[in-house]
C-alpha positions in Angstrom: 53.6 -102.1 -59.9 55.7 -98.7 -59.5 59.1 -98.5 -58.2 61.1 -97.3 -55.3 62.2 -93.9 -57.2 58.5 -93.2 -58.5 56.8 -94.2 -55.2 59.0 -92.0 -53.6 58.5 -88.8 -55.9 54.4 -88.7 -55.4 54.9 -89.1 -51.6 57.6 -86.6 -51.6 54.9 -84.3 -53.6 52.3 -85.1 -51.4 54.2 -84.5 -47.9 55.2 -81.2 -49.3 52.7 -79.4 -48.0 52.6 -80.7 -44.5 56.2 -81.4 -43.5 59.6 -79.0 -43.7 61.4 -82.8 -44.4 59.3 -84.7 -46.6 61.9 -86.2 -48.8 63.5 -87.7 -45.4 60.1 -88.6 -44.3 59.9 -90.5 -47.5 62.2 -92.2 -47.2 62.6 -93.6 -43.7 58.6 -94.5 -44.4 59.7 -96.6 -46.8 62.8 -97.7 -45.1 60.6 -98.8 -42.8 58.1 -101.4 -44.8 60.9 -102.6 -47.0 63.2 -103.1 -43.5 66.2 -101.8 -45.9 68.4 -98.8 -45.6 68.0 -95.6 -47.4 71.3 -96.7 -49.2 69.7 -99.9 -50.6 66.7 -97.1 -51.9 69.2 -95.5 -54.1 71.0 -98.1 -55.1 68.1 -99.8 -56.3 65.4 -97.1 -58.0 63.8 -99.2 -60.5 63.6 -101.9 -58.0 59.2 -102.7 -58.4 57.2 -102.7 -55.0 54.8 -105.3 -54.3 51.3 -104.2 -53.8 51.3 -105.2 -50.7 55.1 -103.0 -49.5 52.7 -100.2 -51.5 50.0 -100.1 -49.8 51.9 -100.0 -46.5 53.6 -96.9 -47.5 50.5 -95.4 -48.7 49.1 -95.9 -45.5 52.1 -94.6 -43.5 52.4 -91.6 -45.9 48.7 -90.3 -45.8 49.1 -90.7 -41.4 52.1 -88.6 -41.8 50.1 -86.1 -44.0 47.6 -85.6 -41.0 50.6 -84.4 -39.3 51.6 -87.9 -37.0 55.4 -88.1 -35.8 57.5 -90.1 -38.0 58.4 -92.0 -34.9 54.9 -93.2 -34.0 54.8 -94.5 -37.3 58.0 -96.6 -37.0 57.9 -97.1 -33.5 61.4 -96.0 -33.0 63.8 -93.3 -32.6 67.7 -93.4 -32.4 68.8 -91.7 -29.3 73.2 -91.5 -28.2 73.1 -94.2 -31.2 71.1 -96.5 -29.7 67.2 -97.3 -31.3 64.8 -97.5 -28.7 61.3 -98.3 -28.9 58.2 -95.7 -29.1 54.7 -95.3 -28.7 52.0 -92.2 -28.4 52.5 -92.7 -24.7 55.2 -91.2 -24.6 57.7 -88.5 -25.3 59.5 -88.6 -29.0 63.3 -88.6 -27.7 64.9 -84.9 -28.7 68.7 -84.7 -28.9 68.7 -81.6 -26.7 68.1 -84.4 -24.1 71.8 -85.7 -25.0 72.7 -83.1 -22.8 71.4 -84.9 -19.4 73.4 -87.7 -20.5 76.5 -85.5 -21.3 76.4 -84.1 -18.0 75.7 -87.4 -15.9 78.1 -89.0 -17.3 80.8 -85.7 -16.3 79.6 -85.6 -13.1 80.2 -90.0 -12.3 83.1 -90.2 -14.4 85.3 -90.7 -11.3 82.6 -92.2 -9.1 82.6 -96.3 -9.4 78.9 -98.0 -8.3 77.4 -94.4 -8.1 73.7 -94.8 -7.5 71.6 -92.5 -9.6 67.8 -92.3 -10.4 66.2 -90.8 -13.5 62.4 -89.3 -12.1 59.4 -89.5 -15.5 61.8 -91.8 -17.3 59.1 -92.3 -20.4 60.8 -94.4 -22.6 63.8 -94.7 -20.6 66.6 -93.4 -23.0 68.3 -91.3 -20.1 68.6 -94.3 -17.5 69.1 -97.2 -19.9 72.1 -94.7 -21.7 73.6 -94.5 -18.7 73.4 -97.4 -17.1 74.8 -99.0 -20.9 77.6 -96.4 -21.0 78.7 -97.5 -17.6 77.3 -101.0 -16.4 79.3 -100.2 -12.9 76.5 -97.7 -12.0 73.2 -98.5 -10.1 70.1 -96.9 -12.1 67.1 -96.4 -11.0 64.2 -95.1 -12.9 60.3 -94.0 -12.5 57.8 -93.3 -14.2 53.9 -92.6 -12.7 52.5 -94.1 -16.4 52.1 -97.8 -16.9 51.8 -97.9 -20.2 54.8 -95.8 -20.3 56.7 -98.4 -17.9 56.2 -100.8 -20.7 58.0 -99.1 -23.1 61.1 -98.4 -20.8 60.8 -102.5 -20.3 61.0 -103.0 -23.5 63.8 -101.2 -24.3 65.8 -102.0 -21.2 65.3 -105.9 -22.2 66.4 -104.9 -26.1 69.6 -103.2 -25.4 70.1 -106.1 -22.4 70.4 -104.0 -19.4 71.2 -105.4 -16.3 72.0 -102.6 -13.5 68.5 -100.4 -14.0 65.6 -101.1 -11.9 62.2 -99.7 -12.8 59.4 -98.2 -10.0 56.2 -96.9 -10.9 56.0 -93.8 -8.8 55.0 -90.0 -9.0 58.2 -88.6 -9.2 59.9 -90.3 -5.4 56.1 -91.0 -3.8 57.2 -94.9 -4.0 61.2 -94.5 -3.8 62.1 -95.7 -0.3 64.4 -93.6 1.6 67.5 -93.6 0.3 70.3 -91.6 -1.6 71.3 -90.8 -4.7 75.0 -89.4 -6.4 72.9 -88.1 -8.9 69.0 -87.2 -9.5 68.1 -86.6 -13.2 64.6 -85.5 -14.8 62.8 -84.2 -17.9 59.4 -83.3 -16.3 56.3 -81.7 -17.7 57.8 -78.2 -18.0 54.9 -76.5 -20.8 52.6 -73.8 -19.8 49.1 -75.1 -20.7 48.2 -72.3 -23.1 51.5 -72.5 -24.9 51.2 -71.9 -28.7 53.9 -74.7 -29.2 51.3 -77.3 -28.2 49.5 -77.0 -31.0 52.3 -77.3 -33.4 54.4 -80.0 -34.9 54.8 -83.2 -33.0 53.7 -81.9 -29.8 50.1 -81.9 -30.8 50.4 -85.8 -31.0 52.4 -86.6 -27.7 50.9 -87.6 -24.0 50.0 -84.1 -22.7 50.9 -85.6 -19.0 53.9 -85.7 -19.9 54.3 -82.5 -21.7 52.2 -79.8 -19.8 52.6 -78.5 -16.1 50.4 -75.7 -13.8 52.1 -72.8 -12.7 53.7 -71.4 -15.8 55.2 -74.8 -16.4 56.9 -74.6 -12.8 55.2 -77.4 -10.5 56.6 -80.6 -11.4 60.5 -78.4 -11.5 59.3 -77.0 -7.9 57.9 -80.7 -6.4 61.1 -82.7 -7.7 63.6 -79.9 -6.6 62.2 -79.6 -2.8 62.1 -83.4 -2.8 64.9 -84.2 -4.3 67.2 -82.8 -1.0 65.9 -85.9 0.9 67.3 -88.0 -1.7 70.5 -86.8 -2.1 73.7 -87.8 -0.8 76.0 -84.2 0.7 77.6 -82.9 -2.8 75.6 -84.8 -4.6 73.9 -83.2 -8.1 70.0 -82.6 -9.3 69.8 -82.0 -13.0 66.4 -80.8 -14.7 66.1 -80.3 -17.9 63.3 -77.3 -18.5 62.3 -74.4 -21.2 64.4 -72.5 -22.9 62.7 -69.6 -21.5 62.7 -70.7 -18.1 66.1 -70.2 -16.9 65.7 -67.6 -14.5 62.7 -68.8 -12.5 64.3 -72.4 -12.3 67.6 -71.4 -10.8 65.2 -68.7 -8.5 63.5 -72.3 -7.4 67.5 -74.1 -6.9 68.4 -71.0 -5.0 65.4 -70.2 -2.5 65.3 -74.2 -1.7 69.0 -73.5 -1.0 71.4 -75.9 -3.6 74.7 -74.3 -4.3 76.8 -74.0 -7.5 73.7 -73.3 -9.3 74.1 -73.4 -13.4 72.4 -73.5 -16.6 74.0 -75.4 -19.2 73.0 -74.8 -23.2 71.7 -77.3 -25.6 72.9 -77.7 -29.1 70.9 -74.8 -30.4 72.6 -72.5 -27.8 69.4 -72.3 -25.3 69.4 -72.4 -21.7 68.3 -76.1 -21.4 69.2 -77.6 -17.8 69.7 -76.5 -14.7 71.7 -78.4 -12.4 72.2 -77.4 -8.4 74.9 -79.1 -5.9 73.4 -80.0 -2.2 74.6 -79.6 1.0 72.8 -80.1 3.9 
């Protein structure tokens, strides 16, 4: 039997050579099969694993070697402080995504029972953090993948969410007409022969929900024309999209004729999301 510090210094050595974070991936791994924090890991060094908390980790450790997301292999990832389930059908959660949610809730803050939607929710991190940060709010949310659907279940029954409801459409195909105070989405926005597909965790996430035609543009063009049947006069579409893609997204806001077009920058400084007023 080895213990917690020696466990950890072979996988350390070992994910040195396929991960920029491998004493973090270490330890979260084994945070993981020992369902402790990585306070109780260096509190406790000499602590001995059983062979069966071992092999676990071994397992875990050689899967990350190959290059899998950390949060396939949990099944989680913390998103505006909250842990919500995940699975390889859908998207890893990014905090550059904490800016839809930063925005939303600027744009409702002095709206009571504002109705908004959330179009490819995945997981559902974006509706079920807003419609937790302000229970007054009517959230709907879609997503064309079941399996997908099943996550954002999940997760909306974990953190006990009551004001979300959840359609499976493509994008507002099976929305009914109505209107929204606010439309949000984080489509498919990758060119198909982008180089970052094949790096990093990319390579390991659903490819529907990753890739789009037209130099990443279609999904950005379908919501954004459709969206102005859905939305209430001077009410808001956000999309989140490249940071290379800036100008050709607010070229697709301005031609389809939203005002008080801007691009707002995530926390690394890049354009991230485009948001567009509309009035009819």
């Amino acid at each position: 039997m080895t213990d917690i510090q020696t466990t950890l210094t072979i996988a350390i050595k070992r994910l040195e050579k396929t991960s920029d974070s491998a004493s973090l991936d270490a330890e979260v791994l084994l945070c993981h099969v020992l369902n402790k924090t990585r306070s109780h890991l260096r509190a406790w060094p000499e602590k001995k694993l059983s062979t069966q908390n071992l092999t676990q980790f071994q397992e875990l450790v050689d899967q990350r070697h190959k290059g899998i997301p950390i949060a396939y292999l949990t099944g989680n990832r913390e998103f505006w402080s909250r842990d919500f389930k995940v699975s390889p059908d859908v998207l890893i959660p990014r905090p550059d995504t904490e800016l839809l949610i930063e925005l939303s809730l600027g744009l409702v803050k002095n709206q009571t029972h504002a109705r908004i939607i959330d179009l490819g929710t995945g997981t559902g991190i974006i509706a079920i953090t807003l419609a937790a940060e302000r229970p007054d709010l009517k959230v709907f949310a879609t997503d064309l993948s079941e399996k997908a659907l099943k996550i954002a279940k999940h997760n909306v029954i974990k953190h006990q969410i009551k004001n979300i409801n959840l359609f499976q459409s493509h994008w507002f195909d099976a929305i009914s007409p109505s209107k929204f105070d606010l439309i949000i989405s984080n489509p498919p926005y990758i060119r198909k022969n982008d180089p970052h597909l094949s790096q990093g965790d990319v390579r390991f996430e659903p490819e529907s929900a990753l890739i789009a035609s037209d130099q990443g543009l279609k999904d950005i063009k379908i919501i954004t024309n459709q969206a102005r049947s859905f939305l209430k006069p001077g009410a808001t579409l956000l999309i989140e999209h490249g940071y290379d893609q800036q100008p050709m997204v607010q070229a697709i806001f301005k031609v389809l004729e939203y005002t008080t077009i801007t691009t707002h920058t995530d926390l690394a400084g890049n354009p991230r999301v485009t948001s567009g007023i509309w009035n009819p």
